[in-house]
C-alpha positions as CSV (number, residue, x, y, z in Angstrom):
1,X,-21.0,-23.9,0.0
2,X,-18.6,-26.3,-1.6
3,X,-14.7,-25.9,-0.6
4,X,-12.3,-26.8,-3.3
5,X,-8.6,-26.6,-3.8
6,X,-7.5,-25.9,-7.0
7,X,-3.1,-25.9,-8.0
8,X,-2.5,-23.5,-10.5
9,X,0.5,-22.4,-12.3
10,X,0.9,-18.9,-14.0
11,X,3.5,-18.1,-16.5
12,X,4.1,-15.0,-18.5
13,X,5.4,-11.7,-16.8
14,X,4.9,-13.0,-13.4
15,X,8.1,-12.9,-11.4
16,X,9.3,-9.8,-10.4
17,X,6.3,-7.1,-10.7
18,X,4.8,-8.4,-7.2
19,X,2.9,-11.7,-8.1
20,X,3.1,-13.4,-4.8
21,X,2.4,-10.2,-2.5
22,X,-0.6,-9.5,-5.1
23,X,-1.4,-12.8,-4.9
24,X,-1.8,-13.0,-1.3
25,X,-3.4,-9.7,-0.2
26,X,-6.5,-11.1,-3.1
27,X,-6.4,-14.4,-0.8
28,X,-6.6,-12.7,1.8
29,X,-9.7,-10.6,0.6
30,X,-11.5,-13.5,0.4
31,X,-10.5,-15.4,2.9
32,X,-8.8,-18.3,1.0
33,X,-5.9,-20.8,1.8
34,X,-3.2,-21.6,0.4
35,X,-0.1,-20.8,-0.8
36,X,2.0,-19.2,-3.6
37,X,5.6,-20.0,-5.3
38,X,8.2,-18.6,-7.8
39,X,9.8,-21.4,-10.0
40,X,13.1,-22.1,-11.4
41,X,11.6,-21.6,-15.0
42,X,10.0,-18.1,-14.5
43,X,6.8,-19.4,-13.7
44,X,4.4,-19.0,-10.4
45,X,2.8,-22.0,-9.1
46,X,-0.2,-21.9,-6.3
47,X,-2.6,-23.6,-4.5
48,X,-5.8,-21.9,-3.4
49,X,-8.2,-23.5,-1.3
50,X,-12.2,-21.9,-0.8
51,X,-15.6,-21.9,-2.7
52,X,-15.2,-21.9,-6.9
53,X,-16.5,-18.4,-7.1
54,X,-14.1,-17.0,-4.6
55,X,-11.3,-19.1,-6.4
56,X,-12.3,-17.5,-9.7
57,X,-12.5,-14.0,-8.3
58,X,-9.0,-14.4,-6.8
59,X,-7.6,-15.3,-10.2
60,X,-9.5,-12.3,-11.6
61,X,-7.6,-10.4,-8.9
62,X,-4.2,-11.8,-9.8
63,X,-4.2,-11.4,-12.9
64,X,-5.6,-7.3,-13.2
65,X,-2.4,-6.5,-10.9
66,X,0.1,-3.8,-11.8
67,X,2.5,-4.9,-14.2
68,X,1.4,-8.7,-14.1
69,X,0.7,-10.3,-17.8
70,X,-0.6,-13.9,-17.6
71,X,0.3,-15.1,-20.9
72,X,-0.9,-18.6,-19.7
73,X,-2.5,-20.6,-16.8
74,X,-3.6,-24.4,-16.1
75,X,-5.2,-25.1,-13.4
76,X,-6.4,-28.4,-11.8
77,X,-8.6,-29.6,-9.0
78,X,-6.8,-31.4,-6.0
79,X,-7.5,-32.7,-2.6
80,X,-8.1,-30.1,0.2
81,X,-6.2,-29.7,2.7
82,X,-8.0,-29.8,6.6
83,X,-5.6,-28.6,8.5
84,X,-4.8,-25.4,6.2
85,X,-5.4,-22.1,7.8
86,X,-3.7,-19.4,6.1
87,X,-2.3,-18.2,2.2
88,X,1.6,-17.7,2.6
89,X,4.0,-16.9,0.2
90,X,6.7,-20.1,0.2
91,X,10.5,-19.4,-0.4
């Protein structure tokens, strides 16, 4: 059981129709950490740190929420982060 982190950033209809809360009840569901952001630009950026398949569920997650449309995502693998514990939603 590999742990990645992956940053990921989300742009479409994704400010505004509960991204972040979405975002972080699916992390929560499988037990990933992380966090999750609303940019200047209209965009949502996030880190997500746990195994590849829980990773990929939780984007599955994400993006079937009410009134969310991902019109675009890039993602890319980074460094994990040890001391992590939790997914938050950053201000």
């Amino acid at each position: 059981m590999d742990i990645i982190r992956v940053h990921v950033k989300f742009k479409g209809y994704v400010q505004g129709v509960g991204f972040r809360y979405t975002a972080l009840h699916t992390a929560n569901m499988y037990r990933l950490t992380g966090w999750v952001k609303n940019e200047w630009d209209g965009s949502v950026t996030a880190e997500a740190q746990g195994t590849r398949s829980d990773i990929d569920a939780w984007i599955a997650g994400v993006k079937k929420g009410t009134y969310i449309d991902v019109m675009d995502m890039t993602m890319a693998t980074i460094p994990i982060d040890e001391d992590e514990r939790s997914f938050q939603i950053k201000y």
